[in-house]
C-alpha positions as CSV (number, residue, x, y, z in Angstrom):
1,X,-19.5,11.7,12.5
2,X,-21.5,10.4,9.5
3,X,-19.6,8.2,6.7
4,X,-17.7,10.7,4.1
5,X,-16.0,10.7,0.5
6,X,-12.2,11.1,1.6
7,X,-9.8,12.0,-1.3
8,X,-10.0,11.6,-5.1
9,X,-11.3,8.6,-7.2
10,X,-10.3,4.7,-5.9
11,X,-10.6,3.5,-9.4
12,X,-9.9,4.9,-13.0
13,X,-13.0,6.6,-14.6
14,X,-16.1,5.4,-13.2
15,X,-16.3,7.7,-10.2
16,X,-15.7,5.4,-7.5
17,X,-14.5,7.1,-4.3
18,X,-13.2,6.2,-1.3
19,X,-15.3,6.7,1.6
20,X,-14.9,6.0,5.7
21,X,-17.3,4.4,7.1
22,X,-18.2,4.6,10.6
23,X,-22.1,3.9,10.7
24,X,-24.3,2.1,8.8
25,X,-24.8,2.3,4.7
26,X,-27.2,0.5,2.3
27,X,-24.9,-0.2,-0.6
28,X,-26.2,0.6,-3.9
29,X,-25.4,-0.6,-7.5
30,X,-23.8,2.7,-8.0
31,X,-21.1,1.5,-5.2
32,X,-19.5,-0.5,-7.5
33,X,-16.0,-0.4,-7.7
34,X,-15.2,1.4,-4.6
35,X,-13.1,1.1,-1.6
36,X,-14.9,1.5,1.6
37,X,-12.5,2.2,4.7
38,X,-13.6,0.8,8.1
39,X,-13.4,3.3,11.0
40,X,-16.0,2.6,13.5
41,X,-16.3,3.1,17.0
42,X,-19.5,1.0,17.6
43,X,-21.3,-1.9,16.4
44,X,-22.3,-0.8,12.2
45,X,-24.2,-2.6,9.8
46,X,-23.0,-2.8,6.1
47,X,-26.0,-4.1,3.7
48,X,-25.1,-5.3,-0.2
49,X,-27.3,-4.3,-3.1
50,X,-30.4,-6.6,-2.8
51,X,-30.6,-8.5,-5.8
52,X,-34.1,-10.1,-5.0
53,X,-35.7,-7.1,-5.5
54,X,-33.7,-6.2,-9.3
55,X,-35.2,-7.1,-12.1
56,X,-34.0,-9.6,-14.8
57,X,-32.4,-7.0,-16.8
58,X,-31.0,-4.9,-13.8
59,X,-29.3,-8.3,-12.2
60,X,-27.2,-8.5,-15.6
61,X,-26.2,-5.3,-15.5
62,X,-25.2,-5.1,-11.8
63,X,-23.0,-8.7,-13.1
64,X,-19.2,-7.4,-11.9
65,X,-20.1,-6.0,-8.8
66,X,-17.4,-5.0,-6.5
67,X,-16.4,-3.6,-3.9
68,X,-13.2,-3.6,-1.6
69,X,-13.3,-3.3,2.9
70,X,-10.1,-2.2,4.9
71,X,-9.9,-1.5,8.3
72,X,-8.4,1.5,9.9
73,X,-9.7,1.2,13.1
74,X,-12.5,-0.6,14.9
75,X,-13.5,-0.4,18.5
76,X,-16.5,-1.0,20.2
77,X,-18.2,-3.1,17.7
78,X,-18.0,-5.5,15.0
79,X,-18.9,-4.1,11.4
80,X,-21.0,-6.4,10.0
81,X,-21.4,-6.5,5.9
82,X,-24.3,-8.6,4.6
83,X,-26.6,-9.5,2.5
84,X,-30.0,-7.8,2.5
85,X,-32.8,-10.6,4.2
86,X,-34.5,-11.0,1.2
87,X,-31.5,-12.5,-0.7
88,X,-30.6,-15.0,1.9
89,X,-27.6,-16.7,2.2
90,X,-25.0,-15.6,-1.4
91,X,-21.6,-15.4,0.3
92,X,-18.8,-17.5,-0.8
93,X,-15.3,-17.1,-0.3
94,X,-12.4,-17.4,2.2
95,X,-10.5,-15.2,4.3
96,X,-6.3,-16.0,4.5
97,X,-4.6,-15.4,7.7
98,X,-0.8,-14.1,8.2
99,X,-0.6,-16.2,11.2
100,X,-1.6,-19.5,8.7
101,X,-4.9,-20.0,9.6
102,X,-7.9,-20.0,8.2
103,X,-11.8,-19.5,9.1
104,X,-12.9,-23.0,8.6
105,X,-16.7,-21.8,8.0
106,X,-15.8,-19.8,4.7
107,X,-15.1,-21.8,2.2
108,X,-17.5,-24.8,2.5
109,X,-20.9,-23.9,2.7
110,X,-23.0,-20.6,1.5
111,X,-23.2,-17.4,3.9
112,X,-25.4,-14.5,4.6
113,X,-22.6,-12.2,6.6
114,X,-18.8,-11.2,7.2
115,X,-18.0,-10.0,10.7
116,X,-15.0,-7.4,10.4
117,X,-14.4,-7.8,14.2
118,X,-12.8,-5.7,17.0
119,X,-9.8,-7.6,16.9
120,X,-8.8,-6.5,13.4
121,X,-6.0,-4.1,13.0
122,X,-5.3,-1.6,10.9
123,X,-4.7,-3.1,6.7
124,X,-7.0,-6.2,7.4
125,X,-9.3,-6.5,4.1
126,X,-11.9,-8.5,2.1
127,X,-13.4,-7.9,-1.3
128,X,-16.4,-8.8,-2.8
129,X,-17.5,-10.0,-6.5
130,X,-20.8,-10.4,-7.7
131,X,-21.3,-13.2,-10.8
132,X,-25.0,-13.1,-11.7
133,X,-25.7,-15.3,-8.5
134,X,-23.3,-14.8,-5.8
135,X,-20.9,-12.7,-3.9
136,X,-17.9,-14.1,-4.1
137,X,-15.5,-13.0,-1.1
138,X,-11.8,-13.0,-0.9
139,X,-9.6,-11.6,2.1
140,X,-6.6,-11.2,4.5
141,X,-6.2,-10.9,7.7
142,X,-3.4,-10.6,10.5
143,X,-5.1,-13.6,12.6
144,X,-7.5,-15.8,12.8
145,X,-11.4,-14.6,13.6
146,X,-10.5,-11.0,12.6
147,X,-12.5,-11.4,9.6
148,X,-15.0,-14.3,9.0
149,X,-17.6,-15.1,6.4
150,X,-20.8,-16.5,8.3
């Protein structure tokens, strides 16, 4: 099954959709705003816009960048959103666990990737922000490890 649009718009007037992923996707600046949901039954790739390739004017335009991940399902592999190899590491943020814990490794340092992991269950979700430098993520889990900025 290849990722699909699934019902009407996730956001007021800008023509975001919401759309199930369950292999991989390129992201693009027109993804802005959307809400992706995770459904995969193998190991998927998601890559951000790279910004390394935009030019001066394009990276202030693409400034509010968003988008928002929530799992489904996931079974037999981790889906893996990141950033593109020529941008590096631009991921900061933190991911909140119901059970009180926290990944350690999100908060403190830059990152390149965020595992969405097999153990996740269904309503575990992060969201991403971009500011003219970096993606800032934000999210909550059910446990500790089901989600993790690395």
């Amino acid at each position: 099954m290849a990722n699909v649009k699934v019902g009407g718009k996730g956001s007021y007037d800008n023509g975001a959709y919401l759309e199930k992923l369950d292999s991989d996707r390129d992201l693009t600046p027109g993804d802005s705003g959307r809400i992706f949901l995770i459904a995969n039954t193998g190991a998927i790739s998601i890559n951000l816009p790279d910004v390394s390739s935009m030019s001066t004017q394009e990276k202030e335009s693409f400034i509010g960048w968003n988008a928002k991940f929530i799992v489904q399902s996931i079974s037999g592999g981790t889906a893996t959103v990141g950033c593109s190899s020529g941008d590096g590491n631009l991921l900061w943020g933190n991911i909140v666990c119901a059970d009180g814990g926290t990944d350690s490794n999100t908060s403190d340092a830059v990152k390149d990737d965020i595992s969405i992991t097999t153990s996740c269950v269904a309503g575990d979700t992060c969201s991403i922000l971009y500011d003219g430098t970096y993606y800032y993520v934000h999210g909550q889990a059910a446990d500790n490890d089901h989600i993790t900025v690395g």
